[in-house]
PDBQT receptor file of N, H, CA, C and O in Angstrom, charges set to zero:
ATOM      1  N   UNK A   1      -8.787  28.593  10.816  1.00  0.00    +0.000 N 
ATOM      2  CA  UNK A   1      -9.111  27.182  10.849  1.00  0.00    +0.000 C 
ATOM      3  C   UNK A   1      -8.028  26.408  10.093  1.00  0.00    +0.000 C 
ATOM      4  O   UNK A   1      -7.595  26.802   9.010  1.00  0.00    +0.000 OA
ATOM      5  N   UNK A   2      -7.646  25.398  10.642  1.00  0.00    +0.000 N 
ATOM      6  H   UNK A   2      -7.998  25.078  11.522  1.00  0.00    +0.000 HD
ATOM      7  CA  UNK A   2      -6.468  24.758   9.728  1.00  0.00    +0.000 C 
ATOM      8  C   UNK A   2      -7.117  23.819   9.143  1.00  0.00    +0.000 C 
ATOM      9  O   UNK A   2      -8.198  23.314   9.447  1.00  0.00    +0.000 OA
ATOM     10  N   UNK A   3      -6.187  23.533   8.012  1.00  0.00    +0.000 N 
ATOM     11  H   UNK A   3      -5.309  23.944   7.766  1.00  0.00    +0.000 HD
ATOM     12  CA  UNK A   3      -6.850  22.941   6.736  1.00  0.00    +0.000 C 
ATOM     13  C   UNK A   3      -6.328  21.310   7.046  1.00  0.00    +0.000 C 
ATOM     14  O   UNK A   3      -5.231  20.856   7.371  1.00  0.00    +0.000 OA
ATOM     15  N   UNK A   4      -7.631  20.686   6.789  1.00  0.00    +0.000 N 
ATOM     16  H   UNK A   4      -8.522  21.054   6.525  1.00  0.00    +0.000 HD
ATOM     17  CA  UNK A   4      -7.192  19.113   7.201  1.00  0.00    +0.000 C 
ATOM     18  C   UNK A   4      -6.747  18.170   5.965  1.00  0.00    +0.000 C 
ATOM     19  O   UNK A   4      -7.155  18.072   4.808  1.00  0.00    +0.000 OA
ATOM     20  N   UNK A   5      -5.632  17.453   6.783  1.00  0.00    +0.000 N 
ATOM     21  H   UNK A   5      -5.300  17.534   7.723  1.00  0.00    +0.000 HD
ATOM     22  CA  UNK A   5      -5.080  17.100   5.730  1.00  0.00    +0.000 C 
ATOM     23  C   UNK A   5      -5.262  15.386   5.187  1.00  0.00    +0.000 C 
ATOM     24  O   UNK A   5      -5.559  14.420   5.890  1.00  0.00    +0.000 OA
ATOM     25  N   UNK A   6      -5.015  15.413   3.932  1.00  0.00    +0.000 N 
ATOM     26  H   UNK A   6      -4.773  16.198   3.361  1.00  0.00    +0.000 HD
ATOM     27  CA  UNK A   6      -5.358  14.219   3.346  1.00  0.00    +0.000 C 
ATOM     28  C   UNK A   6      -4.893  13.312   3.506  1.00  0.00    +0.000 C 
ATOM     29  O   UNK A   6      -3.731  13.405   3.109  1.00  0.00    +0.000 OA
ATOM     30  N   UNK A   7      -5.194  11.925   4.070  1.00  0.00    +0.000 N 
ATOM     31  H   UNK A   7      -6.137  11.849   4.393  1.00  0.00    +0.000 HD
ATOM     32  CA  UNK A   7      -4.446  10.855   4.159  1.00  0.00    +0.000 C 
ATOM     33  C   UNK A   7      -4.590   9.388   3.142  1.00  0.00    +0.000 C 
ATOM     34  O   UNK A   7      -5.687   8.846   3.009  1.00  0.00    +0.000 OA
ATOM     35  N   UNK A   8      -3.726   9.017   2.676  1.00  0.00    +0.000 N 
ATOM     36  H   UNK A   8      -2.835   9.457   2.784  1.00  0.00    +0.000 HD
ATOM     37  CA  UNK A   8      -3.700   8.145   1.314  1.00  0.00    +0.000 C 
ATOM     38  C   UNK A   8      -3.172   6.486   2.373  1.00  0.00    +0.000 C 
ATOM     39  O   UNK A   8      -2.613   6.440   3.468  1.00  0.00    +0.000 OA
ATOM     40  N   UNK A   9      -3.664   5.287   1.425  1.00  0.00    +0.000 N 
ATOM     41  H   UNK A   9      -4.118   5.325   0.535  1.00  0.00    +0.000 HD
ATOM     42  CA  UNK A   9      -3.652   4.105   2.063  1.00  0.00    +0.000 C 
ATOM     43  C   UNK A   9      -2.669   3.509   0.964  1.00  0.00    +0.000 C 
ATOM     44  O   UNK A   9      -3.185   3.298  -0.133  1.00  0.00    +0.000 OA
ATOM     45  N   UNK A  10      -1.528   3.258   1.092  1.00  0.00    +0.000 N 
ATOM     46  H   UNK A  10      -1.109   3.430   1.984  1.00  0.00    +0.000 HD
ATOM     47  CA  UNK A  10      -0.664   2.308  -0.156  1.00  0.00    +0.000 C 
ATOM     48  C   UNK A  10      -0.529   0.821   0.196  1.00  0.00    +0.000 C 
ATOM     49  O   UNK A  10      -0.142   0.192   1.182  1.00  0.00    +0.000 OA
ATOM     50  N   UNK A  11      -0.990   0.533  -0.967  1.00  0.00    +0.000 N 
ATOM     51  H   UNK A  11      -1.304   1.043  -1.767  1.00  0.00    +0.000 HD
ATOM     52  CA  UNK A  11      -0.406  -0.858  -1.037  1.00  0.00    +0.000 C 
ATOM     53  C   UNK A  11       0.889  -1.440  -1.299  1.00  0.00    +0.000 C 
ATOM     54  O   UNK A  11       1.365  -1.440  -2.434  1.00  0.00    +0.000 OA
ATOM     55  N   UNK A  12       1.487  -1.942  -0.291  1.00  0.00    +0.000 N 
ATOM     56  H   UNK A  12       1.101  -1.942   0.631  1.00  0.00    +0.000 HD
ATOM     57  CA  UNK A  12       2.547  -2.267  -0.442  1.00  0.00    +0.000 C 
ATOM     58  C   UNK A  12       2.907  -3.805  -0.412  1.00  0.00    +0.000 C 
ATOM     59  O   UNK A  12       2.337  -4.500   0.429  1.00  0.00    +0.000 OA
ATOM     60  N   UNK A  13       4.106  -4.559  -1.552  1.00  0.00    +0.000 N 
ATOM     61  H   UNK A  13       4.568  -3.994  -2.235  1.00  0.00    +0.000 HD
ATOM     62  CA  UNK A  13       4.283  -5.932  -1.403  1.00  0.00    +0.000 C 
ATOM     63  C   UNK A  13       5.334  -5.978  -1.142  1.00  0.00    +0.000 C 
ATOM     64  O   UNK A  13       6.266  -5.442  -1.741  1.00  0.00    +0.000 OA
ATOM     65  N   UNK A  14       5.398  -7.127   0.526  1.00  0.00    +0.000 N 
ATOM     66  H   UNK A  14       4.640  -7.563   1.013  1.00  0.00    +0.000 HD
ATOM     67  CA  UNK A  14       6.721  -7.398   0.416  1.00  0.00    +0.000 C 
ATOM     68  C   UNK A  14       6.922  -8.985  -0.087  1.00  0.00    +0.000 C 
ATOM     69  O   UNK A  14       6.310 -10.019   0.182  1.00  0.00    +0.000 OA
ATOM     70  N   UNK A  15       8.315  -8.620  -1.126  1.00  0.00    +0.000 N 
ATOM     71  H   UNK A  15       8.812  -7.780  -1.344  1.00  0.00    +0.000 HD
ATOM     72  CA  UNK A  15       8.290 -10.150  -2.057  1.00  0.00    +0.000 C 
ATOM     73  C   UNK A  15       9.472 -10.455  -1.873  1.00  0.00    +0.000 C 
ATOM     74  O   UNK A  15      10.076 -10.127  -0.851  1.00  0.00    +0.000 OA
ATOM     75  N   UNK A  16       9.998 -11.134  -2.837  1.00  0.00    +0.000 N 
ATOM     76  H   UNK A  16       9.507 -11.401  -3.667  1.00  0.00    +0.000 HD
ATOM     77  CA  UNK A  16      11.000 -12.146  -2.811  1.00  0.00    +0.000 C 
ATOM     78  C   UNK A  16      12.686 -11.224  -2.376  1.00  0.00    +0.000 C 
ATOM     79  O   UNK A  16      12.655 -10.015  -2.605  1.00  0.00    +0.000 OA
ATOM     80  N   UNK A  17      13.637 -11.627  -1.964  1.00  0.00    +0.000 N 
ATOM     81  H   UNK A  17      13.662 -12.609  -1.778  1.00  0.00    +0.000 HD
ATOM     82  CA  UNK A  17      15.079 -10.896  -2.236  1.00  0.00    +0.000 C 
ATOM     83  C   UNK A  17      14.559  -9.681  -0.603  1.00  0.00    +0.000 C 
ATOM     84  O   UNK A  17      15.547  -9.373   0.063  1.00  0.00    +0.000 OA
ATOM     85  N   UNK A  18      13.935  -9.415  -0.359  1.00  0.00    +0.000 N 
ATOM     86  H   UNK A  18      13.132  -9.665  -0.900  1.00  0.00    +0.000 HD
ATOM     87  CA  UNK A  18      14.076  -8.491   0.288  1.00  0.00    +0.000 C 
ATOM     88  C   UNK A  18      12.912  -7.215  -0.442  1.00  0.00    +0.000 C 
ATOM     89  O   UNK A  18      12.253  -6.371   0.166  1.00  0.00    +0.000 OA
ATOM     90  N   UNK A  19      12.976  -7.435  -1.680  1.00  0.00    +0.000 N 
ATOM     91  H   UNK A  19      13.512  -8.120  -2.173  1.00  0.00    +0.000 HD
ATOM     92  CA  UNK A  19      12.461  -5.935  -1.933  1.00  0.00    +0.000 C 
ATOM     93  C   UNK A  19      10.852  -5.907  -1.604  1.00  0.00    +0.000 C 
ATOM     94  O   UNK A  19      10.172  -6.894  -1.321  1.00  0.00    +0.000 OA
ATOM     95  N   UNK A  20      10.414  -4.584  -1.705  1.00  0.00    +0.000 N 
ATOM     96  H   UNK A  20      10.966  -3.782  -1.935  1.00  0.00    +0.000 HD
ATOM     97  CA  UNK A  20       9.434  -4.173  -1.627  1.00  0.00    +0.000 C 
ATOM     98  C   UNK A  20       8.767  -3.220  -2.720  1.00  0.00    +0.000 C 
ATOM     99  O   UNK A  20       9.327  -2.163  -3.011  1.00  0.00    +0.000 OA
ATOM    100  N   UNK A  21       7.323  -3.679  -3.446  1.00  0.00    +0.000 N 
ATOM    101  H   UNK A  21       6.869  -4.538  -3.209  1.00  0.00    +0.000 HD
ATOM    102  CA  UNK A  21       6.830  -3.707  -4.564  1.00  0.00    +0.000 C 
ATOM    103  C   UNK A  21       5.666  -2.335  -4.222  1.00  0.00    +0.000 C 
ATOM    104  O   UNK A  21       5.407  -2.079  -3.046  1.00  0.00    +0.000 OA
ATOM    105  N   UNK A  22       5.137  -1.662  -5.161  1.00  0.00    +0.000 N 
ATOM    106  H   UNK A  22       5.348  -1.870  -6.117  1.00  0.00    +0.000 HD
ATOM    107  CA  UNK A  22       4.104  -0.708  -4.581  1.00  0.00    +0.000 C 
ATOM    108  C   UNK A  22       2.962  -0.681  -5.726  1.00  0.00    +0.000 C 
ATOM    109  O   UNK A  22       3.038  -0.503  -6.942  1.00  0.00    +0.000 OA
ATOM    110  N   UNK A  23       1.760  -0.953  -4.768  1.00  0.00    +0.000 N 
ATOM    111  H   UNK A  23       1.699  -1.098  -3.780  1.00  0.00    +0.000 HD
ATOM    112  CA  UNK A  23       0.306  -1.277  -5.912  1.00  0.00    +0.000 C 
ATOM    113  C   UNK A  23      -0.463  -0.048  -6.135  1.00  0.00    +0.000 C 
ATOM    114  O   UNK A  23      -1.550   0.002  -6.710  1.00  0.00    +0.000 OA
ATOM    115  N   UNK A  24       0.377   1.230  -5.490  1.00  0.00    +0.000 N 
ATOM    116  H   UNK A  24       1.261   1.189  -5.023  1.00  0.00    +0.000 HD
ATOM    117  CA  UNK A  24      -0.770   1.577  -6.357  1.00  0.00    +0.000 C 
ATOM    118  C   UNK A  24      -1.536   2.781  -4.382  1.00  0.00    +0.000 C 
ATOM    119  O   UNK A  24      -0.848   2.828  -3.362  1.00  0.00    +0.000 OA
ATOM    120  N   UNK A  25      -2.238   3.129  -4.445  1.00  0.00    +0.000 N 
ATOM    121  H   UNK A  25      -2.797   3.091  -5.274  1.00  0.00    +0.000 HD
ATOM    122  CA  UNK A  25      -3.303   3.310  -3.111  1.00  0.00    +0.000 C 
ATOM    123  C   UNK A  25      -4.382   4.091  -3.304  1.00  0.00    +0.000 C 
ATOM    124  O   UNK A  25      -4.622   5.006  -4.093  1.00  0.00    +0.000 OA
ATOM    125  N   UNK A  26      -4.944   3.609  -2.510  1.00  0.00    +0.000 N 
ATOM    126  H   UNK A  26      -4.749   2.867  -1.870  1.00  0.00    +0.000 HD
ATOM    127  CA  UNK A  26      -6.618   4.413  -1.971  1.00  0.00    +0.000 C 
ATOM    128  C   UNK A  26      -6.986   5.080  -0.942  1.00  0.00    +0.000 C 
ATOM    129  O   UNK A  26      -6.461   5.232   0.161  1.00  0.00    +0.000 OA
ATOM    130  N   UNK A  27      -7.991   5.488  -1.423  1.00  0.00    +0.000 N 
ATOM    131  H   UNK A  27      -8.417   5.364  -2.319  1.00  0.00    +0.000 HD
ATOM    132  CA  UNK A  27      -8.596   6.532   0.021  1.00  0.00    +0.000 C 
ATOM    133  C   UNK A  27      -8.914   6.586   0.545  1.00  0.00    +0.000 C 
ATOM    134  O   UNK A  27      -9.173   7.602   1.190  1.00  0.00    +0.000 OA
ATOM    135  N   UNK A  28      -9.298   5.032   0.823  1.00  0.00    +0.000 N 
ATOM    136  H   UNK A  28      -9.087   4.207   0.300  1.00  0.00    +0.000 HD
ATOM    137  CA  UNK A  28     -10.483   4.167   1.986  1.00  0.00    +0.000 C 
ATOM    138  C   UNK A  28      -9.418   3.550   2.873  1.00  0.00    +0.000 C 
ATOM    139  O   UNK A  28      -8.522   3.067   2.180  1.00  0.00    +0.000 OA
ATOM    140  N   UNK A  29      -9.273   3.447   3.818  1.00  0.00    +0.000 N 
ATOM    141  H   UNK A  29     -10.001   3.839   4.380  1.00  0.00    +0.000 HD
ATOM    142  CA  UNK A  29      -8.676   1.951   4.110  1.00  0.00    +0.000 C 
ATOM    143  C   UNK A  29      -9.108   0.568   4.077  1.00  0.00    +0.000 C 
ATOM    144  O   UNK A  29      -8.639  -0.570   4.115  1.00  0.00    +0.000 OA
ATOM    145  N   UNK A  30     -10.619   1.406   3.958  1.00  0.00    +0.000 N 
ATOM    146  H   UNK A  30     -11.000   2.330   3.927  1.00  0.00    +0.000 HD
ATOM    147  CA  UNK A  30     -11.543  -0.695   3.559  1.00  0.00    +0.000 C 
ATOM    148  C   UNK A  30     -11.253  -1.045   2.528  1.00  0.00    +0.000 C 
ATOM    149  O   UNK A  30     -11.018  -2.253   2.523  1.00  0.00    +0.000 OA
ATOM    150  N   UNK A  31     -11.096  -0.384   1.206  1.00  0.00    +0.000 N 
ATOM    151  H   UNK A  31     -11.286   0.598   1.210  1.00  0.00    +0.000 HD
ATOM    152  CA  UNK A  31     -10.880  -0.053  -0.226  1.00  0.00    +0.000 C 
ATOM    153  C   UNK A  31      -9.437  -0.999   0.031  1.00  0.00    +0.000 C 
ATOM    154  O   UNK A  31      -9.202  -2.057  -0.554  1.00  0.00    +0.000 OA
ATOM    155  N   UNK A  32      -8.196  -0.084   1.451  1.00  0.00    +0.000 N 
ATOM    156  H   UNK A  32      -8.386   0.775   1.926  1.00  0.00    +0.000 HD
ATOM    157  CA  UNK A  32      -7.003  -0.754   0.715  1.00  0.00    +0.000 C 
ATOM    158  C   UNK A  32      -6.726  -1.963   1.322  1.00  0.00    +0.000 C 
ATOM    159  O   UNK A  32      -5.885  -2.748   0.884  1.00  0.00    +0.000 OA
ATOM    160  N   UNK A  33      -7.518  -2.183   2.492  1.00  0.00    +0.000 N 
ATOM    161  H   UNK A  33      -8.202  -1.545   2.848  1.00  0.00    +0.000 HD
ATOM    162  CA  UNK A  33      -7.790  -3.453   2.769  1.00  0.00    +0.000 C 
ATOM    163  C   UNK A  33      -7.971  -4.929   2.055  1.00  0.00    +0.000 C 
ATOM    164  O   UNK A  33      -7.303  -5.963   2.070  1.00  0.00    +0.000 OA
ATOM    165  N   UNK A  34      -9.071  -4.566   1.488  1.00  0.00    +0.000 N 
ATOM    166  H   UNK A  34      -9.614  -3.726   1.475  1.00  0.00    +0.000 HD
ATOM    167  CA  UNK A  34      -9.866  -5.561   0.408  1.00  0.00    +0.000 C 
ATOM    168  C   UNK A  34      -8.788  -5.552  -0.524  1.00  0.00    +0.000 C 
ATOM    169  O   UNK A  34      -8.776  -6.709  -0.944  1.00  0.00    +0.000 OA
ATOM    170  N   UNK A  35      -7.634  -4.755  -1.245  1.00  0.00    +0.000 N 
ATOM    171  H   UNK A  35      -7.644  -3.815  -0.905  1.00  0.00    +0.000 HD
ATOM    172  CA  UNK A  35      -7.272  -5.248  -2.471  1.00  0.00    +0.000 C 
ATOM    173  C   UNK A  35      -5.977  -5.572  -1.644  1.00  0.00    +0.000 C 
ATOM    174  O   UNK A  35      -5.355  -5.933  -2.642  1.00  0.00    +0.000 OA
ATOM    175  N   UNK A  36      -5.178  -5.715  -0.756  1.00  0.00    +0.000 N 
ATOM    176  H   UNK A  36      -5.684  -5.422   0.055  1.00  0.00    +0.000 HD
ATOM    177  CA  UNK A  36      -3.930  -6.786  -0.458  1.00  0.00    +0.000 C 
ATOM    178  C   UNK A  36      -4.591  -7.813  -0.344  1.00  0.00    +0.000 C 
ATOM    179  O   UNK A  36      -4.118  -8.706  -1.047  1.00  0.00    +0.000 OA
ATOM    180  N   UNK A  37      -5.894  -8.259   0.483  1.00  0.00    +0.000 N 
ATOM    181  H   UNK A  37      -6.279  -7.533   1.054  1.00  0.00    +0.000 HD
ATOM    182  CA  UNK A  37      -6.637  -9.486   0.564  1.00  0.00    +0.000 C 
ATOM    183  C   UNK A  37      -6.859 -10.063  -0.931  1.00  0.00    +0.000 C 
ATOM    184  O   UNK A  37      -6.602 -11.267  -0.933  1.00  0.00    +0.000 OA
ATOM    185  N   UNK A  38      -7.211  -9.640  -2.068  1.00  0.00    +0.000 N 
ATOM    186  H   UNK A  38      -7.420  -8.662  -2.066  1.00  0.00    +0.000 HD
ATOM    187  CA  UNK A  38      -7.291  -9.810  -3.327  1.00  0.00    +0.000 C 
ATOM    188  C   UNK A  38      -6.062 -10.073  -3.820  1.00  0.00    +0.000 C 
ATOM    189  O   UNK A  38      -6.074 -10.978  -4.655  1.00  0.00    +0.000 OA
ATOM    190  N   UNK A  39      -4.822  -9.516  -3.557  1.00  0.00    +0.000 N 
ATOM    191  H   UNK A  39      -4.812  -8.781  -2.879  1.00  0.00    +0.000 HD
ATOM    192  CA  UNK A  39      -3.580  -9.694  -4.020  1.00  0.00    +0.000 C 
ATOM    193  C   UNK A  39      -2.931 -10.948  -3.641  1.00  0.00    +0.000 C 
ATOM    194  O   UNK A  39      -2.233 -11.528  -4.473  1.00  0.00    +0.000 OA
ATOM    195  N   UNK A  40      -3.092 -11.423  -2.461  1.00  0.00    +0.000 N 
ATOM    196  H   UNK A  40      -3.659 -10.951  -1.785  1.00  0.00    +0.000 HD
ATOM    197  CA  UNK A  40      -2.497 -12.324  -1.116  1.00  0.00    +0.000 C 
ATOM    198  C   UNK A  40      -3.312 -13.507  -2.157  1.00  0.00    +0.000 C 
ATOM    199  O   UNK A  40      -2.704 -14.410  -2.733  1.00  0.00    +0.000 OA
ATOM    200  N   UNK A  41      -4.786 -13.283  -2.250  1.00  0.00    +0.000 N 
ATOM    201  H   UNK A  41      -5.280 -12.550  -1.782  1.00  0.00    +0.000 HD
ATOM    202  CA  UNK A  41      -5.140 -14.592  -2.849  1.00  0.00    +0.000 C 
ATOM    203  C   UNK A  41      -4.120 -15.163  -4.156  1.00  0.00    +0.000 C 
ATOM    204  O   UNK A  41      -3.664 -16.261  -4.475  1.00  0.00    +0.000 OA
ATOM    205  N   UNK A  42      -4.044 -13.711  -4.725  1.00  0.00    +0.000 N 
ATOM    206  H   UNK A  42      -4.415 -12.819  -4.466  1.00  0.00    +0.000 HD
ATOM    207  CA  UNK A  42      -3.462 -14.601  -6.842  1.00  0.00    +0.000 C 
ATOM    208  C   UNK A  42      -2.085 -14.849  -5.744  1.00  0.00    +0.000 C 
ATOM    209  O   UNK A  42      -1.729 -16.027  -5.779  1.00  0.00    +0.000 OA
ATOM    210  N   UNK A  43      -1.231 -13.965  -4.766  1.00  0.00    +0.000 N 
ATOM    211  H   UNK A  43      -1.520 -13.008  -4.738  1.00  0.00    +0.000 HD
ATOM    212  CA  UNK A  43      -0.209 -14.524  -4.604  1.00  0.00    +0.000 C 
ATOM    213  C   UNK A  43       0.229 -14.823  -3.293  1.00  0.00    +0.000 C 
ATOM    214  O   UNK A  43       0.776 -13.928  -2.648  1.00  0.00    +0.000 OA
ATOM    215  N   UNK A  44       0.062 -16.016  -2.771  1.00  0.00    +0.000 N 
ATOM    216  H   UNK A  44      -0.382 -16.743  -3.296  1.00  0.00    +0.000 HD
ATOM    217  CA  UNK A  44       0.294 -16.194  -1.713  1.00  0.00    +0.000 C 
ATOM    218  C   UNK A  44       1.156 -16.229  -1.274  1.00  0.00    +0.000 C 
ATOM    219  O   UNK A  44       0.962 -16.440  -0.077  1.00  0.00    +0.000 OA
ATOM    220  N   UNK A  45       2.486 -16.119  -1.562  1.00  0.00    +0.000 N 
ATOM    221  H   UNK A  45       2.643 -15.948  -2.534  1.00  0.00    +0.000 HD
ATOM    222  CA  UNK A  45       3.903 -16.425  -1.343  1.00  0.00    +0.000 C 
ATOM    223  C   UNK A  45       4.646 -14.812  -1.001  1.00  0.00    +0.000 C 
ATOM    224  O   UNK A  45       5.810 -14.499  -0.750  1.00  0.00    +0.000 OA
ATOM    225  N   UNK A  46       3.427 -14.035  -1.122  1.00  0.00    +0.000 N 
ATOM    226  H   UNK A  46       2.482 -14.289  -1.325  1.00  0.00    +0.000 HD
ATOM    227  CA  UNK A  46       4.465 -12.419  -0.167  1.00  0.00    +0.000 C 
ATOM    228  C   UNK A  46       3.143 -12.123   0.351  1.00  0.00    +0.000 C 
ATOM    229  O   UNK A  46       2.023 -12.633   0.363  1.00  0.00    +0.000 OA
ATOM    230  N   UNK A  47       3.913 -10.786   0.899  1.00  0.00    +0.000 N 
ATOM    231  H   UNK A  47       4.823 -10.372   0.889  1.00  0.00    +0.000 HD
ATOM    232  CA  UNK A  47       2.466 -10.542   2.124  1.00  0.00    +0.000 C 
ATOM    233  C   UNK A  47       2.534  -8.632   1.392  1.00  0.00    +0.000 C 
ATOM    234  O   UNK A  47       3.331  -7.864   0.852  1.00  0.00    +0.000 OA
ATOM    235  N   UNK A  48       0.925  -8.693   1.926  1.00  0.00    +0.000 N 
ATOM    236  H   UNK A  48       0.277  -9.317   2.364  1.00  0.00    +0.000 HD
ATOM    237  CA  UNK A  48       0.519  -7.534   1.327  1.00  0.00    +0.000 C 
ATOM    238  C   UNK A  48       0.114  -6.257   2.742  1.00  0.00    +0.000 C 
ATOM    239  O   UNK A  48      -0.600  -6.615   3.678  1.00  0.00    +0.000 OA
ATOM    240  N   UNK A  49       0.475  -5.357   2.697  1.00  0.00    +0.000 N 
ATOM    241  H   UNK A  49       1.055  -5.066   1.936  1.00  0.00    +0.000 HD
ATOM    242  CA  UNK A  49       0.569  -4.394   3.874  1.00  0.00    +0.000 C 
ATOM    243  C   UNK A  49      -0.093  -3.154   3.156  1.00  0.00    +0.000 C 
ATOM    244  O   UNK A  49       0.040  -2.950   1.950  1.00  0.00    +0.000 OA
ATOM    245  N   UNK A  50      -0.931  -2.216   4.140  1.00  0.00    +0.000 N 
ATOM    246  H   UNK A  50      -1.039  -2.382   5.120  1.00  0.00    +0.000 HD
ATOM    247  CA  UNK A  50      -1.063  -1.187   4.120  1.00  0.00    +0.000 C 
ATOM    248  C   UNK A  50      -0.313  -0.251   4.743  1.00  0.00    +0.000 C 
ATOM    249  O   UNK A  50      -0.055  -0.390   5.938  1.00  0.00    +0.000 OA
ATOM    250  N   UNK A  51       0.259   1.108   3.849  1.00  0.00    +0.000 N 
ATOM    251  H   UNK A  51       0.050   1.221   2.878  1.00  0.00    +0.000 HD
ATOM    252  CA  UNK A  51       0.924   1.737   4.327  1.00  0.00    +0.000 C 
ATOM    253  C   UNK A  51       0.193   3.400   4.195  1.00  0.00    +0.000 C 
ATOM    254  O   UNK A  51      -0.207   3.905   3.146  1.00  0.00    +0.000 OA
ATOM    255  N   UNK A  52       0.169   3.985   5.457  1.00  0.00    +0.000 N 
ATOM    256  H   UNK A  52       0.494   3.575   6.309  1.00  0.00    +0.000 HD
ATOM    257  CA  UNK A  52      -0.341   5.218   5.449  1.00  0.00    +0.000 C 
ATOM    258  C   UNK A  52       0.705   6.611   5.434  1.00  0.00    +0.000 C 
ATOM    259  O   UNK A  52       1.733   6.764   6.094  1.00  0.00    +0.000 OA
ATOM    260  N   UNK A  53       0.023   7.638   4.369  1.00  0.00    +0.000 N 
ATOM    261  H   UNK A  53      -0.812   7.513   3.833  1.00  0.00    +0.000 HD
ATOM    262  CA  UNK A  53       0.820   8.810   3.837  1.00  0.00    +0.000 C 
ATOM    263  C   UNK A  53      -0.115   9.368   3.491  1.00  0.00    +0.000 C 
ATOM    264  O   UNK A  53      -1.174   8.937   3.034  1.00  0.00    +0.000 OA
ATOM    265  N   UNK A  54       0.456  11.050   3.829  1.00  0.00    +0.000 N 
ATOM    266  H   UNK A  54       1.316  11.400   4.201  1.00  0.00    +0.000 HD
ATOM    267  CA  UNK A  54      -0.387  12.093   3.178  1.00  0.00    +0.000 C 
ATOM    268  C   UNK A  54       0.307  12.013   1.763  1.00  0.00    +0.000 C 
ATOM    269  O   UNK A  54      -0.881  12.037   1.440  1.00  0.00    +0.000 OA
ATOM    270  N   UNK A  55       0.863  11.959   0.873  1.00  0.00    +0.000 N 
ATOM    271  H   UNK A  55       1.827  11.940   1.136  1.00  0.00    +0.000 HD
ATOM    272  CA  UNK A  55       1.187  12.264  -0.735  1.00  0.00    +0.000 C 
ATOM    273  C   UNK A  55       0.716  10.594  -1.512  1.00  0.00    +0.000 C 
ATOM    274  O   UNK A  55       0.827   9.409  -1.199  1.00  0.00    +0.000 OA
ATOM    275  N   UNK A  56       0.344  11.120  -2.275  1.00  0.00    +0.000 N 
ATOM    276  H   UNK A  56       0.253  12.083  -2.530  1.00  0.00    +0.000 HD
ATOM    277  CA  UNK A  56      -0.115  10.112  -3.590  1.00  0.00    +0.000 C 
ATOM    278  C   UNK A  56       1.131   9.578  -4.202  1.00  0.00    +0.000 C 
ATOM    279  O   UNK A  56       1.133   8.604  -4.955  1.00  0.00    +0.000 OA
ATOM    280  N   UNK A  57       2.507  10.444  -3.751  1.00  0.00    +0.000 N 
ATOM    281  H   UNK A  57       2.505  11.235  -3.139  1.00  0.00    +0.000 HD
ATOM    282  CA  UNK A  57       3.256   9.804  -4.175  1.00  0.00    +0.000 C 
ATOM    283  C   UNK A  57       3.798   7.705  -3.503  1.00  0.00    +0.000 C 
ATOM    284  O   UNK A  57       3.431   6.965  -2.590  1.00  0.00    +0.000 OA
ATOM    285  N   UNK A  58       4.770   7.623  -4.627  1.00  0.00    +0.000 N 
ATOM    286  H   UNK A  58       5.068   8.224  -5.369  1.00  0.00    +0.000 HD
ATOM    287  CA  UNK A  58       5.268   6.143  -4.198  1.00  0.00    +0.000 C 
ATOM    288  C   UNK A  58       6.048   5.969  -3.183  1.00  0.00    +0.000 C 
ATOM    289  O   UNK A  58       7.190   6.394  -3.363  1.00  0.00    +0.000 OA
ATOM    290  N   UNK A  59       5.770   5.337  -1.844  1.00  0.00    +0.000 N 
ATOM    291  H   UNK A  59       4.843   4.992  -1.697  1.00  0.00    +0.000 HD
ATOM    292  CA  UNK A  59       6.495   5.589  -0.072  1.00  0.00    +0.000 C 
ATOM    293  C   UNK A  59       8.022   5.229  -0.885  1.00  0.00    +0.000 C 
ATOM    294  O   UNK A  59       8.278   4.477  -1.825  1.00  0.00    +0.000 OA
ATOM    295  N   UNK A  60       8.931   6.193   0.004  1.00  0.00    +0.000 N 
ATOM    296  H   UNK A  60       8.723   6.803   0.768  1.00  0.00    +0.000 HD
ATOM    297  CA  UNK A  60      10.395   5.953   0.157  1.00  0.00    +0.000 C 
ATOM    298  C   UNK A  60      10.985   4.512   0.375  1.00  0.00    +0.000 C 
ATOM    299  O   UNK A  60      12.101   4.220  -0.055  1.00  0.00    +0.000 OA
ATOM    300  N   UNK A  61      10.453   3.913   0.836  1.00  0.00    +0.000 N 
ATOM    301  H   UNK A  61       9.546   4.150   1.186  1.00  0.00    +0.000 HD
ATOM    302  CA  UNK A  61      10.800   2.340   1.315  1.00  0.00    +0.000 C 
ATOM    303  C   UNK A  61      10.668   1.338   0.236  1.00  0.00    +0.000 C 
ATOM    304  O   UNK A  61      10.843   0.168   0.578  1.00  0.00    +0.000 OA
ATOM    305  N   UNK A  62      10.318   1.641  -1.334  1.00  0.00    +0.000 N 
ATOM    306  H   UNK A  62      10.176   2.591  -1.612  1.00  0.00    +0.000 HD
ATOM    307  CA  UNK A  62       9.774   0.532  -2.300  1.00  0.00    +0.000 C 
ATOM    308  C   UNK A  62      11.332   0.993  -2.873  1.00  0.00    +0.000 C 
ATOM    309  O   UNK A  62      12.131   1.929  -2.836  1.00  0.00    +0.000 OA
ATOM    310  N   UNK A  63      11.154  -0.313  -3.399  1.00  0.00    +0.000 N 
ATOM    311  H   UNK A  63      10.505  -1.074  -3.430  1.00  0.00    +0.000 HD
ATOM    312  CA  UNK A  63      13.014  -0.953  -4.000  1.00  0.00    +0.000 C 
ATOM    313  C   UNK A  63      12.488  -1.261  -5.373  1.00  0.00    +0.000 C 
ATOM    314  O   UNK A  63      13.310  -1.228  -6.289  1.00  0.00    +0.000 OA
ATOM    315  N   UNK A  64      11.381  -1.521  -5.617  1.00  0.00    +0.000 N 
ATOM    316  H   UNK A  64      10.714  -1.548  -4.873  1.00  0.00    +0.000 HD
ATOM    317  CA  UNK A  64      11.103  -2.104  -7.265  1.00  0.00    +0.000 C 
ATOM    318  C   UNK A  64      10.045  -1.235  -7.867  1.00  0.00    +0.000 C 
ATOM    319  O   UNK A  64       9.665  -1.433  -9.021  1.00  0.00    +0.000 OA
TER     320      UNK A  64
């Protein structure tokens, strides 16, 4: 039986200059849903994305 594998939800910001910021992720996607919507509110001026990965680590694509 193969072993199923884990999938992680990151929060990711893209902000000012180009770069891209990382909040952090969860294990829900409603979970990582709700907190870019929470983020977007304090900051409206970048946009908040979910990004999907099996590792807990921080995605290759964050600059800050």
């Amino acid at each position: 039986m193969k072993k199923k594998t884990k999938t992680y939800y990151h929060i990711l910001e893209y902000g000012s200059n180009g770069n891209v910021g990382w909040h952090g992720y969860k294990e829900k996607i409603e979970d990582a849903e709700t907190e870019c919507k929470r983020l977007k509110d304090f900051f409206p001026q970048y946009d908040f994305v979910v990004w999907v990965d099996t590792s807990k680590n921080e995605p290759p694509i964050t600059t800050i």
